[in-house]
Backbone bond lengths (Angstrom), bond angles and torsions (degrees), N, CA, C in turn:
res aa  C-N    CA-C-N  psi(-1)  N-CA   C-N-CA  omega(-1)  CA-C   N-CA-C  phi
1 X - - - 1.442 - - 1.525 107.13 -
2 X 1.282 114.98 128.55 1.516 122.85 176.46 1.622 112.81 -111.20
3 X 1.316 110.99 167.55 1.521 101.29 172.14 1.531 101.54 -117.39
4 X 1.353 122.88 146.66 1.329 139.63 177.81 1.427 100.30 -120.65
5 X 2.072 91.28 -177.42 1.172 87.16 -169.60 2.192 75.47 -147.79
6 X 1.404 113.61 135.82 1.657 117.66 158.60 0.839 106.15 -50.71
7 X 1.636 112.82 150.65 1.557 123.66 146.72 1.569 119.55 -43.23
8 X 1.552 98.23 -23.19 1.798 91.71 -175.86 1.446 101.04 -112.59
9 X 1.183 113.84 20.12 1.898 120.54 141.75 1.680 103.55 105.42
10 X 1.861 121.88 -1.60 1.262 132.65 173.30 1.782 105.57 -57.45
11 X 1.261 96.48 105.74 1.831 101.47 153.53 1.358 108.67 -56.70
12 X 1.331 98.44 125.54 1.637 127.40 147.96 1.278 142.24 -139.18
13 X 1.704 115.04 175.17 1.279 114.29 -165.82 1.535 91.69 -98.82
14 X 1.511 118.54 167.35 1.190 107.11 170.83 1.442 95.04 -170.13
15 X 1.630 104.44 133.70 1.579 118.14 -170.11 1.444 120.65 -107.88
16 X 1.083 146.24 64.79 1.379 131.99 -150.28 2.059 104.74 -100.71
17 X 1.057 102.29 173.35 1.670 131.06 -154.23 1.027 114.06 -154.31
18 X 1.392 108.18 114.95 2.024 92.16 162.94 1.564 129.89 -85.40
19 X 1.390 97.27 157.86 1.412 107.88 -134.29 1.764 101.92 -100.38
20 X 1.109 105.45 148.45 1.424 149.92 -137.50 1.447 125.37 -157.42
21 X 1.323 108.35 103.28 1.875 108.28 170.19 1.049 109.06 -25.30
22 X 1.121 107.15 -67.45 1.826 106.92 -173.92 1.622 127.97 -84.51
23 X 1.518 109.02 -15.73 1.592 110.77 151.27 2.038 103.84 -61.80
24 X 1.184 119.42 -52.94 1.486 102.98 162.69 1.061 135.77 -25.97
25 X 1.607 112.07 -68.43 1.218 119.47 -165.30 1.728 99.64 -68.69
26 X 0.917 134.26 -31.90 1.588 131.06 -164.43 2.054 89.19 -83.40
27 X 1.184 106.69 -34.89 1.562 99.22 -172.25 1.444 103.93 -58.89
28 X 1.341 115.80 -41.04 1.535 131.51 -175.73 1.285 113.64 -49.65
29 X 1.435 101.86 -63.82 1.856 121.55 159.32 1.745 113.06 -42.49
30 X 1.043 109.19 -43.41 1.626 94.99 177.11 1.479 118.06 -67.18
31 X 1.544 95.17 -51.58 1.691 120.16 -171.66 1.660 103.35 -25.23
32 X 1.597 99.22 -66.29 1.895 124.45 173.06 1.311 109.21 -44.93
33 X 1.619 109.64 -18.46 1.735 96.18 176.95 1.464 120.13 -96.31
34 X 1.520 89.08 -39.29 2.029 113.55 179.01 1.360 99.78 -72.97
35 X 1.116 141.38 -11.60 1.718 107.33 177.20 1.520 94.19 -92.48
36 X 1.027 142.14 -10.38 1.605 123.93 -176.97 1.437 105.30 -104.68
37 X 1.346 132.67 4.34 1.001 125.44 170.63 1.478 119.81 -86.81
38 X 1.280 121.46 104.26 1.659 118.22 152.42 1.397 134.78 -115.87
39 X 1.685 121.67 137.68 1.114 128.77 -168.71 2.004 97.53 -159.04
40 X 1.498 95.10 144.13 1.086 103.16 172.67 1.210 152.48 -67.98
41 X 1.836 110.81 -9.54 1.138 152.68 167.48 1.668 100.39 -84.21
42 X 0.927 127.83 -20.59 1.815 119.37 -165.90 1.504 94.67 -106.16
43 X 0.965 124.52 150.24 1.851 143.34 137.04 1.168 115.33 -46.49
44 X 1.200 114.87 134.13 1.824 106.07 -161.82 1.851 101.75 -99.53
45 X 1.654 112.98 129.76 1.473 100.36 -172.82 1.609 103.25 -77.68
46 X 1.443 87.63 148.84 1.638 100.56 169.68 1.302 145.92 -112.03
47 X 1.725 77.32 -1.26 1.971 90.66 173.95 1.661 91.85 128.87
48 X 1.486 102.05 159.53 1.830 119.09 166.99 1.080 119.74 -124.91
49 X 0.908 132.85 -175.96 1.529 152.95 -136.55 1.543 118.11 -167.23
50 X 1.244 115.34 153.37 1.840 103.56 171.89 1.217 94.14 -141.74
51 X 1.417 136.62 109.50 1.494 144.06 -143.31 1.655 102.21 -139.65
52 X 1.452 127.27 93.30 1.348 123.97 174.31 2.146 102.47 90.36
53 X 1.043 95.53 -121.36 1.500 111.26 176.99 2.026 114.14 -108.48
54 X 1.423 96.16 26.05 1.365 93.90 -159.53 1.757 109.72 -124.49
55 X 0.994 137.13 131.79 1.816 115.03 140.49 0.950 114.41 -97.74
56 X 1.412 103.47 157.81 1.555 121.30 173.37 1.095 126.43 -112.46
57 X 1.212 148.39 -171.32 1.793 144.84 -178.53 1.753 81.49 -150.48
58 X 1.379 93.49 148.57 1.756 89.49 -179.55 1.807 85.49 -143.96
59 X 1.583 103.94 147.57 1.504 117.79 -155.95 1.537 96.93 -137.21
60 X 1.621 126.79 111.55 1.309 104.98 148.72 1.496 137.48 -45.70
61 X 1.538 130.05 130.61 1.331 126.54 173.89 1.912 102.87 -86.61
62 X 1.299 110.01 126.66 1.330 106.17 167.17 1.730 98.12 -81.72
63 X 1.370 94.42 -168.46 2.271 103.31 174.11 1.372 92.15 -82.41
64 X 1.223 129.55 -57.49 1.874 102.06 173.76 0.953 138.66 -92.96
65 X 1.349 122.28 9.32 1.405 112.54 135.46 1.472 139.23 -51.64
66 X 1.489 87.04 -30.94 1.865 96.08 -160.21 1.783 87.00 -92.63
67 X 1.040 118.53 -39.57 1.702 113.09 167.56 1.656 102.45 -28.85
68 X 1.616 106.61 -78.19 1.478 135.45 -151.84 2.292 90.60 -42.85
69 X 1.348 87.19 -57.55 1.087 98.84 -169.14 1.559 129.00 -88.60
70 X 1.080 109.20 3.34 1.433 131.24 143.91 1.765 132.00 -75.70
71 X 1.652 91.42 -28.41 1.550 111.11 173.47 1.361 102.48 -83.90
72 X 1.202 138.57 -35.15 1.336 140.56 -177.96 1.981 87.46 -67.17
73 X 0.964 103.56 -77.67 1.732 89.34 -156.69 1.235 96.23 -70.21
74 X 1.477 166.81 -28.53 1.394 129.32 169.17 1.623 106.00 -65.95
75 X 1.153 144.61 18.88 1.621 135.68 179.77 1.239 82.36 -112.27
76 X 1.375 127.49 -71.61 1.652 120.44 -179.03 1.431 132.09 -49.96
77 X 1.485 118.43 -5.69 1.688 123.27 -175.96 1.004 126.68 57.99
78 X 1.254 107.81 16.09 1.766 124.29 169.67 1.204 117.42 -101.23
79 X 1.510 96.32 162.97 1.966 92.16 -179.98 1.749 91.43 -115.71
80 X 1.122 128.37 10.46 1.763 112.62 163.06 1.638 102.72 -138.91
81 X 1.221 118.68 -162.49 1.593 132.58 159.21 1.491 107.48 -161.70
């Protein structure tokens, strides 16, 4: 998981994979599950992309999320997970 940033300046999460008929088809299958899901604990999905050899999953960051998950990688010394 990486953090991005929109062209119109929205922080996000963003998961990408290389891509695969069947990494597709299962992305497709999720997609149909993640847009109707909301909860206040989750990152809200925002849609994917297939960019080069890759897809992506793209995640709004709320402020505590991006805290939560900003606290995870400065405790871990990494810059992804």
């Amino acid at each position: 998981m990486y953090k991005g940033k929109l062209q119109n300046g929205q922080d996000i999460a963003t998961v990408g994979m290389p891509y695969s008929d069947r990494l597709l088809e299962f992305c497709m299958n999720q997609v149909s599950i993640l847009v109707k899901i909301e909860h206040p604990n989750l990152a809200q999905f925002l849609g994917w992309c297939i960019e080069g050899t890759n897809v992506y999953l793209l995640y709004d960051i709320s402020q505590n999320y991006y805290t939560t998950l900003g606290h995870l990688l400065y405790l871990s010394g990494k810059t992804s997970i």
